[in-house]
C-alpha positions in Angstrom: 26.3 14.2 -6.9 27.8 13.5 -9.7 29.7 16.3 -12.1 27.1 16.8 -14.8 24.5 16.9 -12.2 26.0 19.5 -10.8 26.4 21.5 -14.3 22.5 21.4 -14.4 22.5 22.6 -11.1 24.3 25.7 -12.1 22.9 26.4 -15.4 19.4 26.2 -13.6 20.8 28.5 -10.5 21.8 30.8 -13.3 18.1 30.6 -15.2 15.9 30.5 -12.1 18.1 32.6 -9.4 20.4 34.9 -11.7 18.2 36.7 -13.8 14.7 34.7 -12.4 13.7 34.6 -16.0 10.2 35.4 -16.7 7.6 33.7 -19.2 7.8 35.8 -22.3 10.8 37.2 -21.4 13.8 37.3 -24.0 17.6 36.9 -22.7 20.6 38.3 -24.2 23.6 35.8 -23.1 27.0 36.9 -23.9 30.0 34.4 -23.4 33.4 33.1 -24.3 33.6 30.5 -27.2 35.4 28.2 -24.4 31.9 27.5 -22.8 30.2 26.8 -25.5 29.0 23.2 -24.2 28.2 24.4 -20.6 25.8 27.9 -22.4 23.8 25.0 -24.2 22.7 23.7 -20.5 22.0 27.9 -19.8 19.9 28.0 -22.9 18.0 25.5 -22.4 17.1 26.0 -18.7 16.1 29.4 -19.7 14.0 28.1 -22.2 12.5 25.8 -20.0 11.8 28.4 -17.6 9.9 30.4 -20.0 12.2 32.4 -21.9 10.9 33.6 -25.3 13.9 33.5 -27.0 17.6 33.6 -26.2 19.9 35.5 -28.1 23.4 34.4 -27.9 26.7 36.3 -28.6 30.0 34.6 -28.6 33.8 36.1 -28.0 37.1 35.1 -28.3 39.9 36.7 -26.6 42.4 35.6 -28.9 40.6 36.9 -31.7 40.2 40.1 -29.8 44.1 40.4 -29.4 45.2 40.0 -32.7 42.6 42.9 -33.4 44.4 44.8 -31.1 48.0 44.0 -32.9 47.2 44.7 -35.6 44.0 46.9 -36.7 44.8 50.7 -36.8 43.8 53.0 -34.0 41.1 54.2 -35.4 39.3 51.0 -35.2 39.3 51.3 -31.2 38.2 54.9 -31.7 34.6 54.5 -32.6 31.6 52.1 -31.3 29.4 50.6 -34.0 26.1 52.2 -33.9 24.3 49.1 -34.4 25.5 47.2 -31.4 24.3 50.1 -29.8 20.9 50.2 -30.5 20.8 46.3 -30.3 21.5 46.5 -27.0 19.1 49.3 -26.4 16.4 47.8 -27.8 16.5 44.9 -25.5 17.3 46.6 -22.2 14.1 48.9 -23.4 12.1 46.1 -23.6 13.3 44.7 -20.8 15.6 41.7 -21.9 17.3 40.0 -19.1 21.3 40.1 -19.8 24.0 37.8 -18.7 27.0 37.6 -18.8 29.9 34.3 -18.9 33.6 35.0 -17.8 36.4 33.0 -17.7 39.2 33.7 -20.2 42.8 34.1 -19.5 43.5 36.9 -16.7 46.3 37.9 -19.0 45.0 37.6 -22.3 46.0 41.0 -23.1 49.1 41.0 -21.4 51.8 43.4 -23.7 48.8 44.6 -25.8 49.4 48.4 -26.5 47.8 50.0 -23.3 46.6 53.2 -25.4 44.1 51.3 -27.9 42.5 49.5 -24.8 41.8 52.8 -23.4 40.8 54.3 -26.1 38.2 51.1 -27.1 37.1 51.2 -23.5 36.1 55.1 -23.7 34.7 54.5 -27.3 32.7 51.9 -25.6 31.7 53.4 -22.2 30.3 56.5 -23.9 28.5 55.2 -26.8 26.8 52.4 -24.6 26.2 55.0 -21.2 22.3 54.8 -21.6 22.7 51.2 -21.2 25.3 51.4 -18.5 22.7 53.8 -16.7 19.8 51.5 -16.8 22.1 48.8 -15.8 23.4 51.2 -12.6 19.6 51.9 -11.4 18.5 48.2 -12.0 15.9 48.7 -14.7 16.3 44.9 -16.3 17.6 42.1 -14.8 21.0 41.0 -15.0 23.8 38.8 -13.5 27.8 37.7 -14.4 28.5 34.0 -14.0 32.0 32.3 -14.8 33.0 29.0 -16.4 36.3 27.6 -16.5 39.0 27.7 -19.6 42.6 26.3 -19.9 44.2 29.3 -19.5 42.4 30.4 -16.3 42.4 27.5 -14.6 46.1 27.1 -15.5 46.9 30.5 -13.3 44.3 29.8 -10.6 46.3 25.8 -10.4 49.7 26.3 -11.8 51.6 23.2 -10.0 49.1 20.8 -10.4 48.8 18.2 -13.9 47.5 20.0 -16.4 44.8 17.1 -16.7 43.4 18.1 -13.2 43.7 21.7 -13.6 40.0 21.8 -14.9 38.7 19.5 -12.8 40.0 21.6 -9.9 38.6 25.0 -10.8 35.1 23.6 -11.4 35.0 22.5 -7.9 36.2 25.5 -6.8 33.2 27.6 -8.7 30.7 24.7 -7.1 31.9 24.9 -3.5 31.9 29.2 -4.0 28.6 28.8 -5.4 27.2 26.7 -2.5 26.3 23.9 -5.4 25.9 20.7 -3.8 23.4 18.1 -2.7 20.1 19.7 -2.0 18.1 22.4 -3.3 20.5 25.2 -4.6 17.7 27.6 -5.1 16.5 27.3 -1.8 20.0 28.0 -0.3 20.8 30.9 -1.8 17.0 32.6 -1.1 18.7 31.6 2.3 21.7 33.3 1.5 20.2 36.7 -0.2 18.0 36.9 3.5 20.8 36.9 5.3 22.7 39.7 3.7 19.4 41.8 3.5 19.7 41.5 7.2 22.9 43.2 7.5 22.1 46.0 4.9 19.0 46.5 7.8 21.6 46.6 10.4 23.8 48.8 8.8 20.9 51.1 7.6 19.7 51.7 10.8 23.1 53.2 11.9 23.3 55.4 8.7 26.8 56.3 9.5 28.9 59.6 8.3 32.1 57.2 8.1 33.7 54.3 8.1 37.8 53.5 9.3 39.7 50.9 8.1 43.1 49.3 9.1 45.1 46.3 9.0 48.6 45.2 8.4 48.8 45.8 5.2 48.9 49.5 5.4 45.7 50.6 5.0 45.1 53.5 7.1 41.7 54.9 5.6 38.7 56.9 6.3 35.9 57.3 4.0 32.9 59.6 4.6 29.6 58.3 3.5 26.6 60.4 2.0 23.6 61.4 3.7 20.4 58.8 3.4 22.9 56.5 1.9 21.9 52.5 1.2 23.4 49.3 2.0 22.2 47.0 -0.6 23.4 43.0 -1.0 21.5 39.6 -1.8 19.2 39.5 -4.4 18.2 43.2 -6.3 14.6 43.9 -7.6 13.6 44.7 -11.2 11.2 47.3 -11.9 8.0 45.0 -11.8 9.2 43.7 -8.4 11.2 40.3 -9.7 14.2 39.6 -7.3 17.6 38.7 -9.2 21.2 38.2 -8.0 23.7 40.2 -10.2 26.3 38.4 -9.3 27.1 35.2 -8.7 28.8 34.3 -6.5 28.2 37.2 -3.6 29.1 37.8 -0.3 29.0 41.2 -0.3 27.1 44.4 0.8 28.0 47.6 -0.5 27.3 51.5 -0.7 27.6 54.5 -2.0 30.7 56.8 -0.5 30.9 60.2 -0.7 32.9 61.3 -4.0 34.6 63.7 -2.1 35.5 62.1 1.3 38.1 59.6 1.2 41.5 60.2 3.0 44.2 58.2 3.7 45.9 55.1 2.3 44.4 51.5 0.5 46.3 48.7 0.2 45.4 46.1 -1.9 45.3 42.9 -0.5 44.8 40.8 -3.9 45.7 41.7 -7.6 43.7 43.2 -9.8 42.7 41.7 -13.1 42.1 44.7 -15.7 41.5 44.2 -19.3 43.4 41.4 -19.5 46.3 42.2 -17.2 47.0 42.4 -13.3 48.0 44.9 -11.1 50.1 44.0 -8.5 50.7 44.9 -5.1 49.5 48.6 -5.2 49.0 51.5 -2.9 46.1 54.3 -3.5 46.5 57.5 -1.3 43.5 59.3 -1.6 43.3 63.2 -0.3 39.9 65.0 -0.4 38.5 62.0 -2.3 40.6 61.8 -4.9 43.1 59.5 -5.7 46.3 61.5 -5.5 49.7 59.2 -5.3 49.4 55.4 -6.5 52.5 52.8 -7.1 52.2 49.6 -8.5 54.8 46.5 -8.2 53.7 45.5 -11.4 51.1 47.3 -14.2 51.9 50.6 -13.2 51.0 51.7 -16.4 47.9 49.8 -16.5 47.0 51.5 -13.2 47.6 54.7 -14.9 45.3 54.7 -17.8 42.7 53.0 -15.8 42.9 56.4 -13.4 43.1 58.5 -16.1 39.8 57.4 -17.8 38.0 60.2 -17.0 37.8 62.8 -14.1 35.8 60.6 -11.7 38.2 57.7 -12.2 40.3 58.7 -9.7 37.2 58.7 -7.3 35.4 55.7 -5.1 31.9 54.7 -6.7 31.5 51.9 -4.1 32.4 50.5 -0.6 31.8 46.9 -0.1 31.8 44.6 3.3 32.9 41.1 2.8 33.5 38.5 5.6 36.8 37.2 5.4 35.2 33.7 6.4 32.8 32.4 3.3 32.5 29.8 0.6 35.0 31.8 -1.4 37.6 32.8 0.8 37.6 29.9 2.5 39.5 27.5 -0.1 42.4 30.2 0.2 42.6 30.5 -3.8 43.5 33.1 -5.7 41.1 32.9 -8.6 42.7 36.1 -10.3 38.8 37.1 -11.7 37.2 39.7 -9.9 34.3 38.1 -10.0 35.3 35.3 -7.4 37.9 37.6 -5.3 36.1 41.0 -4.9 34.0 38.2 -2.6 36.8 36.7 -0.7 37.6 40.4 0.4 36.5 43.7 1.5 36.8 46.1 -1.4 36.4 49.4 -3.2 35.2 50.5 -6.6 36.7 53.1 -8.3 34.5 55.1 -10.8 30.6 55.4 -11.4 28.3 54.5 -8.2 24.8 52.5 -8.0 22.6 55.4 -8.1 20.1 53.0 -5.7 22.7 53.2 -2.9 21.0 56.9 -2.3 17.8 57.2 -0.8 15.6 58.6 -4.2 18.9 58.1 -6.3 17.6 56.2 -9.1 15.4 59.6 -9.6 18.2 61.8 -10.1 19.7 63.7 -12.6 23.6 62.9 -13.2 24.7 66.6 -11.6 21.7 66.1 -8.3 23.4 62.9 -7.5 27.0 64.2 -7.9 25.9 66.6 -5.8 24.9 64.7 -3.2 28.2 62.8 -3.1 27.8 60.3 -6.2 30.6 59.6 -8.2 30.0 59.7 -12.5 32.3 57.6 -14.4 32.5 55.5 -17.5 34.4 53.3 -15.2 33.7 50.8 -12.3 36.2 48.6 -11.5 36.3 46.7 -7.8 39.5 45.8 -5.8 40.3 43.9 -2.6 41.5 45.9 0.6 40.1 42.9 2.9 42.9 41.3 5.3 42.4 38.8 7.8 43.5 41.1 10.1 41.2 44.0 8.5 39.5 46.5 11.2 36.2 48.7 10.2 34.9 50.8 12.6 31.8 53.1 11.8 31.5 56.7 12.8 27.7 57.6 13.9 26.3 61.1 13.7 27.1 62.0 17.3 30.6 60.6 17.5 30.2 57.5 18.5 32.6 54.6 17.5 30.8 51.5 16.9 32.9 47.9 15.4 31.8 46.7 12.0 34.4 44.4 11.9 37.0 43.0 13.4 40.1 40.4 12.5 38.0 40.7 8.9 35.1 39.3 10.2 31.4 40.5 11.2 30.9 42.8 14.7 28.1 43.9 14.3 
């Protein structure tokens, strides 16, 4: 298969397995101005598929830095209205949204940490009805990734600069099981397959999970009542199956916001608007997180806790087997996107309101009080180890293995 074959092949996974557009339906497609030959193969699939029209927004993180240089703080303070109700009115009428990554992991590396925060809150709480509808899966939506110089330059740092591309769309194609074949039909394949271990895992409905390994971790986190494991493909409101995210491996649930003890590791960095977080511990007590250090952007770490009160507690617990297409090729592809499925991992911040029985239902206080976590944050990162150990914790006592040596048990 040669490599614009395969480039059709994505932008139709994307189209017909992403968001599964329907005919009529319109698409908001937002994306980096580095992609701009590979979103033209989107479009058009999408139009093909049905799509009534396809409304396209481009960014540029460089331009988005020398904002932050230079514009005053009171720029980052406020959210214009009108991309508000933009948005609104397509996720109202039911828009399918996706989204391109793919810039430079450090784009904002050395950019004044207090106007990120403050654009990120200015933007989290003018645009929470939209991050809402997005939590409880009322339009369809996925996050895809294309290459640029600068990432593939720190996923492929000793190799010729000429390959470097070359390199990181194989990479994408081999974690996105792209290949010879119908690609469609494998991933259906795939999305079964992780349905059947939410089942599994449903079944047991357990009050905790244990994890350890190596590393440090030493961790126990308590799990609501009539929780749900969700992975594969999500449903939109008029029964259309999506995938959110692509690639996946994972299948996650709610924890309880308030119990979570013990110590996290992570196993990976942590890409955060624009800059990593290295090597850092989280010690959580009563399900908050009360100590962190970080080897490197510890002060990255400490506005990203400090967003709001339920920063500093889990929104999500997610199982990854260390064996898959991504983790696999033993890369480090410094995106979340690709790493959060080479590894078990966390979220800390708001939690998928359809990972409680009725959730999607609630009002913001029911769910909290029923051990859901509200934040204007979710951001995942990787505890998974090779050596990583989850054991679940039933309602009567009994120890049953989830995982072992960072694979399956169950």
């Amino acid at each position: 298969m040669t490599f614009e074959e395969k480039l059709e092949q994505y932008a139709r996974l994307i189209a017909r397995c992403g968001v599964n557009v329907e005919e009529g339906q319109d698409v908001v497609l937002r994306c980096p101005v580095e992609s701009k030959d590979f979103v033209r193969l989107i479009v058009k699939e999408l139009y093909k598929a049905g799509a009534r029209e396809v409304i396209v927004h481009w960014s540029d993180d460089q331009i988005a830095r020398l904002r932050y240089e230079y514009a005053p703080m009171e720029v980052f303070e406020t959210f214009p209205q009108w991309r508000v109700d933009s948005q609104l009115m397509y996720a109202r009428e039911h828009a399918a949204f996706i989204s391109i990554t793919g810039t430079d992991p450090e784009a904002f590396k050395g950019v004044d940490q207090s106007k990120m925060a403050a654009a990120g809150k200015a933007s989290e709480k003018a645009n929470k009805e939209y991050y809402d509808m997005m939590l409880r899966s009322e339009f369809k939506w996925n996050v895809a990734a294309v290459p640029s110089e600068a990432w593939a330059a720190k996923v492929f740092p000793d190799s010729p600069k000429e390959e470097r591309m070359e390199k990181l769309w194989e990479a994408i194609f081999h974690a996105l099981r792209i290949g010879e074949g119908d690609v469609v039909a494998r991933w259906e394949e795939h999305g079964r397959l992780l349905g059947e271990k939410c089942r599994l895992l449903n079944e047991y409905q357990f009050v905790s999970l244990h994890y350890e390994n190596s590393l440090g971790t030493d961790f126990t986190v308590g799990l609501p009542e009539n929780h749900r494991w969700e992975g594969g493909a999500d449903t939109s409101p008029n029964g259309i199956s999506y995938f959110a995210n692509m690639p996946t491996e994972e299948v996650f649930t709610m924890p309880h916001r308030l119990k979570a003890e013990g110590r996290l590791v992570s196993a990976l960095p942590l890409s955060y608007q624009g800059n990593l977080i290295r090597n850092f511990t989280l010690v959580f007590k009563n399900g908050r997180v009360e100590e962190f250090t970080a080897e490197e952007g510890q002060e990255v770490l400490q506005h990203m806790l400090d967003m709001d009160e339920g920063a500093r507690h889990l929104g999500e617990a997610a199982l990854v087997p260390y064996p898959s297409p991504v983790a696999e090729q033993g890369i480090l592809f410094y995106n979340t996107l690709f790493d959060e499925n080479a590894s078990c991992h966390f979220a800390l911040g708001a939690c998928y309101p359809t990972n409680l029985e009725g959730g999607a239902e609630l009002e913001e206080e029911d769910l909290k009080e029923r051990g859901g976590n509200l934040s204007m944050n979710h951001v995942d990162f990787m505890i998974g180890t090779r050596d990583l150990s989850v054991t679940g914790i039933t309602k009567d006592g009994k120890e049953v293995p989830v995982f072992r040596n960072g694979n399956w048990a169950l």
